[in-house]
MIDREN-189509 format. One record per residue: x, y, z negated of N, C-alpha, C, O in turn; residue in three letters. Coordinates in Angstrom, 3 decimals, always signed. Layout:
N
<site n_u="X" n_v="Y" n_w="Z" ca_u="X" ca_v="Y" ca_w="Z" c_u="X" c_v="Y" c_w="Z" o_u="X" o_v="Y" o_w="Z" resn="ALA"/>
...
END
This chain:
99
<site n_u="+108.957" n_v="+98.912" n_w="-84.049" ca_u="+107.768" ca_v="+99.692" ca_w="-84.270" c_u="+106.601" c_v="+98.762" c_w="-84.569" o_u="+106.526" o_v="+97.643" o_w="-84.060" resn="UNK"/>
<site n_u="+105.631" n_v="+99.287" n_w="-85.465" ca_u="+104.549" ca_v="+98.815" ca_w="-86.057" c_u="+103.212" c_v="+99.196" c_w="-84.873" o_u="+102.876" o_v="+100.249" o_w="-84.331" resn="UNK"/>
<site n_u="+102.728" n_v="+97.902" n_w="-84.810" ca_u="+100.970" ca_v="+97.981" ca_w="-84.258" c_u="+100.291" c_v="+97.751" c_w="-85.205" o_u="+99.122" o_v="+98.029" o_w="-84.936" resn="UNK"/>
<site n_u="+100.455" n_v="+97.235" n_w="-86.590" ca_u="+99.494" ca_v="+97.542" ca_w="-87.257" c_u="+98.898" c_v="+98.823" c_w="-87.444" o_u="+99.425" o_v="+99.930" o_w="-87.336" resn="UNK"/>
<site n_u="+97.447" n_v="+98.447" n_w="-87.810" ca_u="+96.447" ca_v="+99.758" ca_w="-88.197" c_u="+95.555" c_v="+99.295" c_w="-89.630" o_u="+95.159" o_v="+98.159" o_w="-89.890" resn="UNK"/>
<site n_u="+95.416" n_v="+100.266" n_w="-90.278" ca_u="+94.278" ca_v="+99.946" ca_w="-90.989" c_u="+92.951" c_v="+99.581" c_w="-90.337" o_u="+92.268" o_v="+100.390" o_w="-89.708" resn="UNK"/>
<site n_u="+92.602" n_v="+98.162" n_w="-90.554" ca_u="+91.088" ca_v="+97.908" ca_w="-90.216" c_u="+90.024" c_v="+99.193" c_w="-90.679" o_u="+89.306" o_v="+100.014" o_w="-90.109" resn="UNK"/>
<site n_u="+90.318" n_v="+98.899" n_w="-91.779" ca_u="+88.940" ca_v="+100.306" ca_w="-91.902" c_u="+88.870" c_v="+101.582" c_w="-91.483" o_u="+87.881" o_v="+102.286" o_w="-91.686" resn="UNK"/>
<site n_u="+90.261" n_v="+102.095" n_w="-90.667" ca_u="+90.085" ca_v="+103.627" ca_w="-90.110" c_u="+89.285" c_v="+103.065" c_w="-88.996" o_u="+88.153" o_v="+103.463" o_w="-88.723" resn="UNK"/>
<site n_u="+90.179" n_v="+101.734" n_w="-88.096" ca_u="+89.095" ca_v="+101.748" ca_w="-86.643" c_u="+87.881" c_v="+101.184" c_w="-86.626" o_u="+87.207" o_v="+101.266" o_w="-85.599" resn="UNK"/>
<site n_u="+87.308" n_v="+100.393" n_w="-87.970" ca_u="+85.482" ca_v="+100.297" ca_w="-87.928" c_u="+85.302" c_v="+101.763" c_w="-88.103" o_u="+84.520" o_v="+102.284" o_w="-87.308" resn="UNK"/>
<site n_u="+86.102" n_v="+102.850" n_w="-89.347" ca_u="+84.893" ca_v="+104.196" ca_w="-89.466" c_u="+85.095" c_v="+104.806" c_w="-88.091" o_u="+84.094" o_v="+105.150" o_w="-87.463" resn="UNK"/>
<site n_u="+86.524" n_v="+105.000" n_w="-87.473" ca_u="+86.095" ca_v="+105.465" ca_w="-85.995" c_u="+85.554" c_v="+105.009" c_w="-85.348" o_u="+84.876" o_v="+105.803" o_w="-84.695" resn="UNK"/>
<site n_u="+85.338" n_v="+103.361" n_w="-84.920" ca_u="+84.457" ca_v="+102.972" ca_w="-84.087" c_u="+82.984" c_v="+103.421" c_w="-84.241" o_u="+82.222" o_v="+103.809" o_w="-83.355" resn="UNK"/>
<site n_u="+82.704" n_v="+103.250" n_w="-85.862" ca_u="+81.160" ca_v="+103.485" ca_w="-86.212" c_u="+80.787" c_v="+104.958" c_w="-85.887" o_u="+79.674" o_v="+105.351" o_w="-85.540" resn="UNK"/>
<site n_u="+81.686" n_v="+105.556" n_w="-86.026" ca_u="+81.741" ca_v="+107.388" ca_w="-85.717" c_u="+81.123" c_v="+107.587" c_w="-84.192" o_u="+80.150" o_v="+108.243" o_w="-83.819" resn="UNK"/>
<site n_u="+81.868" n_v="+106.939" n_w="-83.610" ca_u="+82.205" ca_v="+107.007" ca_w="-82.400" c_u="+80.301" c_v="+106.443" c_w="-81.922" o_u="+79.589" o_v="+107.421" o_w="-81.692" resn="UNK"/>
<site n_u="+79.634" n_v="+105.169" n_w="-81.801" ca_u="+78.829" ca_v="+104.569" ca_w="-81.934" c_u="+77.729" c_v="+105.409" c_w="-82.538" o_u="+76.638" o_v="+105.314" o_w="-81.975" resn="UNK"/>
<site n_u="+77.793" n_v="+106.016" n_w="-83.323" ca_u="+76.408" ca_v="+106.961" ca_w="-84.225" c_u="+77.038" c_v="+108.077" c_w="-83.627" o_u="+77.494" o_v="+108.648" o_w="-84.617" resn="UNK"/>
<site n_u="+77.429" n_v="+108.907" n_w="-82.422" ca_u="+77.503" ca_v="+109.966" ca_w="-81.954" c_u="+76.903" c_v="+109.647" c_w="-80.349" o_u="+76.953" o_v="+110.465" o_w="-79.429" resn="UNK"/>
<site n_u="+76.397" n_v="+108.420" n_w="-80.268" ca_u="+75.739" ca_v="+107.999" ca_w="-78.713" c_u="+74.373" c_v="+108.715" c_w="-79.132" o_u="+73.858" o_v="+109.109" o_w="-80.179" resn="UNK"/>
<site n_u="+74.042" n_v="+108.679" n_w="-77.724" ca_u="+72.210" ca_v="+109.429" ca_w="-77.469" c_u="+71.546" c_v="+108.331" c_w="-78.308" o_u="+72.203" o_v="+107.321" o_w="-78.559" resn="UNK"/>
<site n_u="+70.163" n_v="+108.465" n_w="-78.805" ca_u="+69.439" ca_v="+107.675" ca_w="-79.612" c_u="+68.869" c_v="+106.635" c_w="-78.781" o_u="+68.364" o_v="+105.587" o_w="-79.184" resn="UNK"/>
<site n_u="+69.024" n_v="+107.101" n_w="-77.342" ca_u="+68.666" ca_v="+105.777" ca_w="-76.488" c_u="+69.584" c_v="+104.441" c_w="-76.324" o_u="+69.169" o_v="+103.366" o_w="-75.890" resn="UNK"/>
<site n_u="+70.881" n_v="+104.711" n_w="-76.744" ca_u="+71.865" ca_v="+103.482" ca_w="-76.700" c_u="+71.512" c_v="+103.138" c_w="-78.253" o_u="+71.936" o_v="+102.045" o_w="-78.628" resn="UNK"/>
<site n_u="+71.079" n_v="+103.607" n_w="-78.831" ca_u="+71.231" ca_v="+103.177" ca_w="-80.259" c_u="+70.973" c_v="+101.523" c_w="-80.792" o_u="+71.504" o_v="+100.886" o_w="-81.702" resn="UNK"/>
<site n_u="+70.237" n_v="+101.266" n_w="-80.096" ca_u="+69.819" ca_v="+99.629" ca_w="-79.666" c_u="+71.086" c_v="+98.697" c_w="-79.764" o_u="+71.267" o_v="+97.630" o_w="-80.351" resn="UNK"/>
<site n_u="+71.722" n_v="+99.314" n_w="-79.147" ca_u="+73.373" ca_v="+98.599" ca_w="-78.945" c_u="+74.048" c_v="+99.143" c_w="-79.731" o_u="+75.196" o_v="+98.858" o_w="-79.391" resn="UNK"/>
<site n_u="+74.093" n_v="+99.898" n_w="-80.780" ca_u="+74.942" ca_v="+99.941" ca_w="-81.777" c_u="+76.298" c_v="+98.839" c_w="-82.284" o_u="+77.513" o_v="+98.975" o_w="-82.425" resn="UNK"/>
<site n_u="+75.553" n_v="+97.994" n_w="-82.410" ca_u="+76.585" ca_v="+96.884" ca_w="-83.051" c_u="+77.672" c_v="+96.530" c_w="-81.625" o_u="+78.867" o_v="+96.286" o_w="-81.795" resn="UNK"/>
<site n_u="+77.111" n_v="+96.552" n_w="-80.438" ca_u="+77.837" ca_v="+96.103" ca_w="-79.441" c_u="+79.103" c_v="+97.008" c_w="-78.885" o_u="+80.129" o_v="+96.652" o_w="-78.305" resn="UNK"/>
<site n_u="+78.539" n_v="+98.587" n_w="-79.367" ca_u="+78.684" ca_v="+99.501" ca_w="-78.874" c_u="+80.333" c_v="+100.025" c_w="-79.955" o_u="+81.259" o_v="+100.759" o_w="-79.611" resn="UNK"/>
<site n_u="+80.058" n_v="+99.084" n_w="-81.622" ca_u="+81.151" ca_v="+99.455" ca_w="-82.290" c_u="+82.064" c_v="+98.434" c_w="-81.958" o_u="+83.266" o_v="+98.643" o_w="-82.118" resn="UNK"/>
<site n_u="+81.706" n_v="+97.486" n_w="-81.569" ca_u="+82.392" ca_v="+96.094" ca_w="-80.982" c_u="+83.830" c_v="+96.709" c_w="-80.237" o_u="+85.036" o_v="+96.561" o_w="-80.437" resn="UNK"/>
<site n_u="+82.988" n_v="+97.479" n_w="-79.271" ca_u="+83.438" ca_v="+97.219" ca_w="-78.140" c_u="+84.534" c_v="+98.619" c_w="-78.041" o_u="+85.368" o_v="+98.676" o_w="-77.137" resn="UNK"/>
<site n_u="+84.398" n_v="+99.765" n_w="-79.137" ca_u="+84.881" ca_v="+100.715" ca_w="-79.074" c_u="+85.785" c_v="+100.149" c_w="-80.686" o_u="+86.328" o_v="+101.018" o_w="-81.367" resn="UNK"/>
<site n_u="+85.817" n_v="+99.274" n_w="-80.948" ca_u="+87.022" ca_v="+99.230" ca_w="-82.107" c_u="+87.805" c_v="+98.552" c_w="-80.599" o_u="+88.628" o_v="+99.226" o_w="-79.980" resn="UNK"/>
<site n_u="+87.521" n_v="+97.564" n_w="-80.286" ca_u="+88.415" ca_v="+96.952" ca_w="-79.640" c_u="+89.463" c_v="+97.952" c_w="-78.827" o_u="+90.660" o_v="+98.130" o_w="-79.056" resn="UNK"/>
<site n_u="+88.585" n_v="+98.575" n_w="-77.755" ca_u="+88.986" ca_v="+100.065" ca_w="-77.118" c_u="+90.364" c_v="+100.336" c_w="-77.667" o_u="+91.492" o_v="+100.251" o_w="-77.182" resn="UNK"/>
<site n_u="+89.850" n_v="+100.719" n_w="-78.940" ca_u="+90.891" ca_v="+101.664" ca_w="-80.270" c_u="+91.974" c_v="+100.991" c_w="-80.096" o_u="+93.010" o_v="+101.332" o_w="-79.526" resn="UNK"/>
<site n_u="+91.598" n_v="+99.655" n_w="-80.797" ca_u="+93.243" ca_v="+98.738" ca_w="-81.114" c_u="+94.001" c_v="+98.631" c_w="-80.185" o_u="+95.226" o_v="+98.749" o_w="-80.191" resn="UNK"/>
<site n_u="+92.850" n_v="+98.251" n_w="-78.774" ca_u="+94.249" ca_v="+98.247" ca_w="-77.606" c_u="+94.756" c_v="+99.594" c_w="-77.185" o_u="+95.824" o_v="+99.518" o_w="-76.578" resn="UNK"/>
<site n_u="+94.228" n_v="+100.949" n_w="-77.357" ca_u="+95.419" ca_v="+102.131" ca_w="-76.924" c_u="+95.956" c_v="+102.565" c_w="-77.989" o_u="+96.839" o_v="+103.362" o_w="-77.672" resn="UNK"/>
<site n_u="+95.865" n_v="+102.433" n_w="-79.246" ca_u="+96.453" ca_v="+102.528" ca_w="-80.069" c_u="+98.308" c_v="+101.552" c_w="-80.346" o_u="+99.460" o_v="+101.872" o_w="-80.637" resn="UNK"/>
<site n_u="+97.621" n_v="+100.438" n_w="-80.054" ca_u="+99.000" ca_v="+99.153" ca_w="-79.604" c_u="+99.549" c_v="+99.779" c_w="-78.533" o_u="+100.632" o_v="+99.220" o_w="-78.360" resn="UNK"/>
<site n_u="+99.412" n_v="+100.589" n_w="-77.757" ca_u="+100.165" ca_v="+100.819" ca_w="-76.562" c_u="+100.862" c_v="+101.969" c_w="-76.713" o_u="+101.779" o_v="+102.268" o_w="-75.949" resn="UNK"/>
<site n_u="+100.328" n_v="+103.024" n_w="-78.135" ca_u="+100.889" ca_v="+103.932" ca_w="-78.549" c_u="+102.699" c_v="+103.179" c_w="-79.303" o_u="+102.835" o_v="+102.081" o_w="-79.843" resn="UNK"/>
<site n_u="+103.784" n_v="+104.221" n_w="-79.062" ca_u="+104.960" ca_v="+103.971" ca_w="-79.935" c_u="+104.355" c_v="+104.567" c_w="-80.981" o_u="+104.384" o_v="+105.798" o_w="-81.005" resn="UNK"/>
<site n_u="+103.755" n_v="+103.921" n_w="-81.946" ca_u="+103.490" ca_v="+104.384" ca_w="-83.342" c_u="+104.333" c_v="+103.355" c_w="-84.511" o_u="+104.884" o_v="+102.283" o_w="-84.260" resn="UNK"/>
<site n_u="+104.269" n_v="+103.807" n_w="-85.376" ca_u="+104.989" ca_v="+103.453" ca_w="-87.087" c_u="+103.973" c_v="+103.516" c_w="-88.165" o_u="+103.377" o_v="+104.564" o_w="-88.410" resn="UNK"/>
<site n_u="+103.769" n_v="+102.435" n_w="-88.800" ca_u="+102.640" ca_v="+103.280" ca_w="-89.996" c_u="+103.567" c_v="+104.232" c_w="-91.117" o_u="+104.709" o_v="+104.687" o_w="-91.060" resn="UNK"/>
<site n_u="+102.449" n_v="+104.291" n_w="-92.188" ca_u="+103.331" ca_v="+105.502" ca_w="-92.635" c_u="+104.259" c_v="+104.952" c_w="-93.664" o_u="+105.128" o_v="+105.774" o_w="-93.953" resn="UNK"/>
<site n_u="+104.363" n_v="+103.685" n_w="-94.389" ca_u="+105.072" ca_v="+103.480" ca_w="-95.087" c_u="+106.267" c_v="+103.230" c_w="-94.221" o_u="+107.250" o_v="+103.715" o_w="-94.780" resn="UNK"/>
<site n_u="+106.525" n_v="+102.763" n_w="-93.274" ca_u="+107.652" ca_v="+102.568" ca_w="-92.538" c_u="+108.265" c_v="+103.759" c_w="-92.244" o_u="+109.490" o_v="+103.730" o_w="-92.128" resn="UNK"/>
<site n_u="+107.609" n_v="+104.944" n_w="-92.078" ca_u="+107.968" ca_v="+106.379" ca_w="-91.477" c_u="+108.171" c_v="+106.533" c_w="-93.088" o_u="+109.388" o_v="+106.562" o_w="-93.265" resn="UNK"/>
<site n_u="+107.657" n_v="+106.616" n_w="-94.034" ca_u="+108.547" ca_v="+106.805" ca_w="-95.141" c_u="+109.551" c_v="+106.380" c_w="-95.715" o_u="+110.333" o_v="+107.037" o_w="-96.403" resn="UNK"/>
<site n_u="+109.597" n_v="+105.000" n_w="-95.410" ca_u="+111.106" ca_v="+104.864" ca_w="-95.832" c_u="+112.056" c_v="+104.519" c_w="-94.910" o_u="+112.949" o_v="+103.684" o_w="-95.054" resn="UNK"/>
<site n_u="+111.757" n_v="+105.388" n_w="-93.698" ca_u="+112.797" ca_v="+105.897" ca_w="-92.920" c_u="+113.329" c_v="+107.353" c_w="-93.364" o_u="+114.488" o_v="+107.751" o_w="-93.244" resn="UNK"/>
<site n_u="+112.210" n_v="+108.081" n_w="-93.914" ca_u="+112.117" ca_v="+109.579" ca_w="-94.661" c_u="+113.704" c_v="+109.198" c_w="-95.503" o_u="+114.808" o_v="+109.733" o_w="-95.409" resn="UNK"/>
<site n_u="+113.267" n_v="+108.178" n_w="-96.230" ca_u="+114.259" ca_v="+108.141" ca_w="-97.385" c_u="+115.328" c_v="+107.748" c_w="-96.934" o_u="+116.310" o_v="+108.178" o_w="-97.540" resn="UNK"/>
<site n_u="+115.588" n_v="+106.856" n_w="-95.796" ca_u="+116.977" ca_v="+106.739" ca_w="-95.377" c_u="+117.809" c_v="+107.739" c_w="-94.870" o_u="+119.034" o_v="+107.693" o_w="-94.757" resn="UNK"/>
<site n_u="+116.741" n_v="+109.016" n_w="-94.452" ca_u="+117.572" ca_v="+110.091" ca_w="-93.529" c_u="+117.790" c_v="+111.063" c_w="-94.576" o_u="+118.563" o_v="+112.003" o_w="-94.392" resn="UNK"/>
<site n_u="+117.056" n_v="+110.877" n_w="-95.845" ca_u="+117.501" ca_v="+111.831" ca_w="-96.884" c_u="+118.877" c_v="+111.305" c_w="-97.756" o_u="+119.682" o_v="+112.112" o_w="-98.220" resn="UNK"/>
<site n_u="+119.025" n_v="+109.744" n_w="-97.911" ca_u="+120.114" ca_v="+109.672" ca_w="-98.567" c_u="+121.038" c_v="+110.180" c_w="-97.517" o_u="+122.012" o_v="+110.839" o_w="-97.881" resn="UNK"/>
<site n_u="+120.856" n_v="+109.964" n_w="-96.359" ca_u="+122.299" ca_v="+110.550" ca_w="-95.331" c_u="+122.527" c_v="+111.644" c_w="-95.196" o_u="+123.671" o_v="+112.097" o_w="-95.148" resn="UNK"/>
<site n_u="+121.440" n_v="+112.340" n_w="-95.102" ca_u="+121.959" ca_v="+113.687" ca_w="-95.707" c_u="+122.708" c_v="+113.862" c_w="-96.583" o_u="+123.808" o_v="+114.298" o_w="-96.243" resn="UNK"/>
<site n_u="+122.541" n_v="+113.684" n_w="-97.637" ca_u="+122.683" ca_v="+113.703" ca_w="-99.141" c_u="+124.282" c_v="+113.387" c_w="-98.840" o_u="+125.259" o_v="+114.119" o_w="-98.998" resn="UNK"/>
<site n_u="+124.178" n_v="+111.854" n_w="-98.287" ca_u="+125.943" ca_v="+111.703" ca_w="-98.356" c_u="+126.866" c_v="+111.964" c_w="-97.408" o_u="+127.974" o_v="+111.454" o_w="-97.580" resn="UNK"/>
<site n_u="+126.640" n_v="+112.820" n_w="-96.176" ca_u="+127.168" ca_v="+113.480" ca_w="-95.398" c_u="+127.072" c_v="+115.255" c_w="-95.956" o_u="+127.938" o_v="+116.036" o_w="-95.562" resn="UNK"/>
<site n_u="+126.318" n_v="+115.576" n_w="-96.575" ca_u="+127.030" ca_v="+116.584" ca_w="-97.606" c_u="+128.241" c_v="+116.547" c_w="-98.324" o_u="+129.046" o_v="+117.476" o_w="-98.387" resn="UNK"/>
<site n_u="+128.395" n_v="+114.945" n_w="-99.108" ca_u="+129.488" ca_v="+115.144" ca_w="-100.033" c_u="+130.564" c_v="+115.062" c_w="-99.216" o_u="+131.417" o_v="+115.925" o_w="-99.423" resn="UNK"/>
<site n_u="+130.867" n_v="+113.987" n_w="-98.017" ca_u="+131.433" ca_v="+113.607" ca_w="-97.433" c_u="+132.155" c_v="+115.062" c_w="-96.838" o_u="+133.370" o_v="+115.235" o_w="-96.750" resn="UNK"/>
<site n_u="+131.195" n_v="+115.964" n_w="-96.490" ca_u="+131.691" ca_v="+117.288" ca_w="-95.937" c_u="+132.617" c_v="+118.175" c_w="-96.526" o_u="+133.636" o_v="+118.753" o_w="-96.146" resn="UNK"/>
<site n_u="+131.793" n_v="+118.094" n_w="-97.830" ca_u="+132.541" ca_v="+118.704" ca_w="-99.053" c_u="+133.828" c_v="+117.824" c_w="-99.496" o_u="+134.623" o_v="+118.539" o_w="-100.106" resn="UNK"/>
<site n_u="+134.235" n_v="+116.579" n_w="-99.379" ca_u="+135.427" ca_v="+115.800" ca_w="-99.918" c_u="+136.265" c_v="+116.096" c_w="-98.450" o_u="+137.481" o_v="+116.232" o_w="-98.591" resn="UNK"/>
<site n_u="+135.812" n_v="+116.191" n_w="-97.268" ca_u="+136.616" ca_v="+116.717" ca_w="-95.955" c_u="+137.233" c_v="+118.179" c_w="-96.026" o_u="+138.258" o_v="+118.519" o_w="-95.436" resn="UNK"/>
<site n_u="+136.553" n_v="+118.886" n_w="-96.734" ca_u="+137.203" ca_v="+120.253" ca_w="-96.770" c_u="+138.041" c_v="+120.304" c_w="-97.661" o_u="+139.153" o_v="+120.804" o_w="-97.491" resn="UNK"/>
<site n_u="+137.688" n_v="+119.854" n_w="-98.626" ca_u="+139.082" ca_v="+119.701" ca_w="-100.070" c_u="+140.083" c_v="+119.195" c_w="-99.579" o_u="+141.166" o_v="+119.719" o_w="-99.837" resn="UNK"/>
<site n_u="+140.032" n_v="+118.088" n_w="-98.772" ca_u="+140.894" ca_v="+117.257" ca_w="-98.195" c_u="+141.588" c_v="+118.050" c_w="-97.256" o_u="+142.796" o_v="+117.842" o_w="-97.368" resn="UNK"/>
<site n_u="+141.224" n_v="+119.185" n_w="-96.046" ca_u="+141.327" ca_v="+119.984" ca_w="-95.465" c_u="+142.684" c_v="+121.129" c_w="-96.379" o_u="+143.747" o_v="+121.561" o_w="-95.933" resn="UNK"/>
<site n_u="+142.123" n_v="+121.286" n_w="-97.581" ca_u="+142.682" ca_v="+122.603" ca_w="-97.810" c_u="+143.688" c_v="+121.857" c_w="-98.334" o_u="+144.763" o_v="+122.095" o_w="-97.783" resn="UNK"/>
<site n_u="+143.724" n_v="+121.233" n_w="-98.995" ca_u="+145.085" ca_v="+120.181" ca_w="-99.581" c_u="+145.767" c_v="+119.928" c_w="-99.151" o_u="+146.773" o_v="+119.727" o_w="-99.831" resn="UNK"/>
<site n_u="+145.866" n_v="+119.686" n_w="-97.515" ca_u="+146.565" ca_v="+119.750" ca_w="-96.216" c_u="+147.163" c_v="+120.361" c_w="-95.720" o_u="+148.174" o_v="+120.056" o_w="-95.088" resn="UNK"/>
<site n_u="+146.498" n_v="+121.841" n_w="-95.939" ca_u="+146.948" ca_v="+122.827" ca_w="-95.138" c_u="+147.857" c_v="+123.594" c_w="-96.358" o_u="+148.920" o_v="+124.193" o_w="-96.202" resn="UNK"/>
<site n_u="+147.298" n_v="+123.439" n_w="-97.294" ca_u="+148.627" ca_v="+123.545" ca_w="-98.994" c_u="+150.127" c_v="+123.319" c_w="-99.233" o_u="+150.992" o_v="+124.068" o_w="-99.686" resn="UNK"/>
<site n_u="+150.180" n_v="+121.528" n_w="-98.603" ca_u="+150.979" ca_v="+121.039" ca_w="-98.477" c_u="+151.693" c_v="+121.276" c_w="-97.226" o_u="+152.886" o_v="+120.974" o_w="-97.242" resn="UNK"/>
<site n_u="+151.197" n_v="+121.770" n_w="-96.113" ca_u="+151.978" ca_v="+122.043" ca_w="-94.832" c_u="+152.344" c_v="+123.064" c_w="-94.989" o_u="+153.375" o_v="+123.327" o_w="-94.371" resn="UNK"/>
<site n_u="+151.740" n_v="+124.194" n_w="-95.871" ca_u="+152.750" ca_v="+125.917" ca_w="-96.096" c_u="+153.838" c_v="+125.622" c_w="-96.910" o_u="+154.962" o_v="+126.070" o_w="-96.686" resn="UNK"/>
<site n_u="+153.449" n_v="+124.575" n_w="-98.246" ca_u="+154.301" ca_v="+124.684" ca_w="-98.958" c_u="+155.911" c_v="+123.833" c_w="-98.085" o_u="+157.103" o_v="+124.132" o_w="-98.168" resn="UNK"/>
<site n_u="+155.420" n_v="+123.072" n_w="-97.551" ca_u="+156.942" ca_v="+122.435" ca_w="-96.524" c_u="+157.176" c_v="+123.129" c_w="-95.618" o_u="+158.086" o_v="+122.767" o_w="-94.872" resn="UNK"/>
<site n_u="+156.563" n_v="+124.203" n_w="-95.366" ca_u="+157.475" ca_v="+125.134" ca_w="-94.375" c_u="+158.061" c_v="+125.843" c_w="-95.104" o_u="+159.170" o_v="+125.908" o_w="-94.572" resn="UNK"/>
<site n_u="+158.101" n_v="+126.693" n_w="-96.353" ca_u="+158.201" ca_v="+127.682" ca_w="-97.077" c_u="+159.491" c_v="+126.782" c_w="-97.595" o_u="+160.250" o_v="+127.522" o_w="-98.220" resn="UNK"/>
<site n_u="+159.915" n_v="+125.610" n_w="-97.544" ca_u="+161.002" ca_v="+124.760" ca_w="-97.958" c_u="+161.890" c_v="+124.571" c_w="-96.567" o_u="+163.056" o_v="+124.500" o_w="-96.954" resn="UNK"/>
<site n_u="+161.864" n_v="+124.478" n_w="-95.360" ca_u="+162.407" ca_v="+124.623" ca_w="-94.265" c_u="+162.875" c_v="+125.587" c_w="-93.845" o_u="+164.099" o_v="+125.661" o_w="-93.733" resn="UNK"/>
<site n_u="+162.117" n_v="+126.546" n_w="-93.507" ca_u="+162.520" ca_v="+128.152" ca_w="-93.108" c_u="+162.318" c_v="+129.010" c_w="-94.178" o_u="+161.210" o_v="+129.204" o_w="-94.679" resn="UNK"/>
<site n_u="+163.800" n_v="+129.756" n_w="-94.704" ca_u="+164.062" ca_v="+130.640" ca_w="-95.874" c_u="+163.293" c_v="+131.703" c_w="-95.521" o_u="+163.327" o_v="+132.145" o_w="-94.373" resn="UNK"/>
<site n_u="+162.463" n_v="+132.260" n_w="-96.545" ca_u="+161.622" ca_v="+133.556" ca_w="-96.125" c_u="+162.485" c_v="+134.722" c_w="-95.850" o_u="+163.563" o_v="+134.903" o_w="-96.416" resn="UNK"/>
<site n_u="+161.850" n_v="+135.699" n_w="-94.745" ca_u="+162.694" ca_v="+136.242" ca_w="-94.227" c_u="+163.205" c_v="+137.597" c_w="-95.181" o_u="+162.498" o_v="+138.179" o_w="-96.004" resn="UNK"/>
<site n_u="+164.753" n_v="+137.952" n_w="-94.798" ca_u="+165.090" ca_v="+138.942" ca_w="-95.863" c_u="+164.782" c_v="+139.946" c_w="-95.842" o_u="+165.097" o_v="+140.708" o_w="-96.756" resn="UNK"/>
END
């Protein structure tokens, strides 16, 4: 799993976060985004998160398996009936149908 983040989502949340204080902290602004990016990165790192290109081409790995556990299903049933073809037809050669 990925801890990367985009830098620029957690400055605009930090800055979000920072310009939503009372106008009396406003003084500390800069300290105040400091200290709330940091915040971010560390519960964010503590989150099991993935960014999204990784979650996408996991997307794509679970779609080719799909994909080939379909055919696979479909070459099991052919395989299936071909089986069960060949096991009537060797009984139908063993025991004379009845008169």
């Amino acid at each position: 799993m990925s801890t990367n983040f985009d830098p620029r989502f957690l400055e605009d949340l930090a800055k979000r976060l920072s310009e939503s204080m009372p106008p009396q902290l406003q003084a500390l602004k800069s300290d105040l985004e400091s200290n709330f990016k940091s915040v971010l990165q560390a519960g964010l790192t503590r989150l099991d998160l993935v960014t999204r290109q990784e979650f996408d081409v996991q997307a794509g790995v679970l779609a080719r398996t799909r994909e080939r556990l379909g055919q696979l299903e479909g070459r099991l049933a052919g395989l299936e009936a071909e089986l069960s073809r060949l096991e009537r037809e060797a009984a139908e050669r063993v025991e004379p149908p009845p008169a």
